[in-house]
N, C-alpha and C positions, 0 to 999 in steps of 0.2 A: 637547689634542685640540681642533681648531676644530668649529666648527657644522657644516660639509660632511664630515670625516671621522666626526661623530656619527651624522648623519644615514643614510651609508653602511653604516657598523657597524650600528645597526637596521634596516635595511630590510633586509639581506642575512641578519641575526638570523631576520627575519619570515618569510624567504624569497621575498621579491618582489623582482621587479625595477623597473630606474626608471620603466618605460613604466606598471608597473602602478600603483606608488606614483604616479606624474603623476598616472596619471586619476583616480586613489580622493578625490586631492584638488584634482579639477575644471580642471583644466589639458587642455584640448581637444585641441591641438595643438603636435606637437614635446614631451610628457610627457617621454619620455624624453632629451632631449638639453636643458630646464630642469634636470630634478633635476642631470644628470651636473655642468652649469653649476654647483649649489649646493654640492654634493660632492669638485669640486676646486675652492671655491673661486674660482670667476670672478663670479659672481654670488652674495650673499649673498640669503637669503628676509627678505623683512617680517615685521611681527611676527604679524599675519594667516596668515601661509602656514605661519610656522612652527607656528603653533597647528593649524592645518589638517594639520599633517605631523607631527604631535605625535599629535592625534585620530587620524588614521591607523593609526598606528602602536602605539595605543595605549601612551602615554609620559608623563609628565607633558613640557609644556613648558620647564621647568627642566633636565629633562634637556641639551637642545641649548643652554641659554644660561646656564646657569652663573653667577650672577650672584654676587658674595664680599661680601653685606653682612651676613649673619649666621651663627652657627658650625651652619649647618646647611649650607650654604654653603661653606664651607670643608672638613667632615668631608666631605663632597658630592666635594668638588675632590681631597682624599688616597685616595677610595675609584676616584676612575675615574685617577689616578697612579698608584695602584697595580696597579690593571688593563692598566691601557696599557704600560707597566715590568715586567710580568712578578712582579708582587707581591715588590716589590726592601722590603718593610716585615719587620724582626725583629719578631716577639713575643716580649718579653722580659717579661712582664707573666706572673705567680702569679695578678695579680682575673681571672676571665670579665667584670670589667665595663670593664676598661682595657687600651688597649694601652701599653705602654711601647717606645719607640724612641729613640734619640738626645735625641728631643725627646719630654720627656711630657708627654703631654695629663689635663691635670686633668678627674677625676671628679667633681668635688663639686656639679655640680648635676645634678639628675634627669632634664633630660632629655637633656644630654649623655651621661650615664651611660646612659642604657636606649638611645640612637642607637648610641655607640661598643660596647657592647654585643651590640647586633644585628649591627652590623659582623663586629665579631671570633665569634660565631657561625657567620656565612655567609660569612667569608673564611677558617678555619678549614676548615671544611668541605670547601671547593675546593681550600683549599691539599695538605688530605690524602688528597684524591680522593675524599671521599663524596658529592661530587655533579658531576656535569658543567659545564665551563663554561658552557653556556649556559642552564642553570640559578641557575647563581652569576650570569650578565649579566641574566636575566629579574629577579631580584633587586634587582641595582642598575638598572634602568630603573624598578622602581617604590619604591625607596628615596624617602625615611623611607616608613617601615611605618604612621604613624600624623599626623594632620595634627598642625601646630603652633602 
């Protein structure tokens, strides 16, 4: 999922529109046909705007930029994969503190363990309808639960 389809999927989350979202974050004129520009993609945001659409929208910044240098980062990148794909991930995993897939993800440090953890909690959850998805997405927009 690129930065303009992120960006889309929260704003529309918040229920704003782009005109709204423009102005919240200081864009005077044409608000709404900038954002649309960002959102498909014809125009990328700085990193300035993106922060500003981030505040917005109250988001962590990371959210829209995804960045893959640490395994928070990655666990980051399988949990909005698995979002986007329809939660295409088996739980094949007996621990609540791992999930086991094709590919298992070792537990043995603590804080991978308590991240993948939380995960499998609140994608459990969704998956078996105890909470709505836009609850499970308000989730993953303020995912990790706890700084690192």
């Amino acid at each position: 999922m690129n930065i303009g389809d992120k960006i889309k999927l929260v704003r529309r989350h918040r229920g704003l529109t782009q005109q709204q979202l423009g102005t919240q974050i200081g864009i005077e004129k044409g608000a709404a046909n900038r954002m649309a520009q960002y959102e498909i993609g014809y125009r990328t945001p700085k990193a300035s705007v993106v922060k500003s659409i981030a505040n917005a929208l109250n988001v962590r910044e990371e959210t829209f930029l995804m960045p893959n240098d640490t395994v928070v980062d990655f666990i980051r990148t399988l949990i909005w994969y698995d979002w986007e794909h329809g939660s295409p991930f088996q739980d094949l995993s007996e621990s609540p503190e791992c999930f086991s897939f094709r590919l298992r993800l070792s537990c043995s440090h603590p804080a991978v363990k308590a991240l993948l953890s939380d995960w499998r909690i609140h994608r459990l959850a969704f998956v078996n309808g105890q909470i709505e998805a836009a609850e499970y997405l308000e989730w993953m927009l303020q995912w990790p639960p706890f700084p690192l």
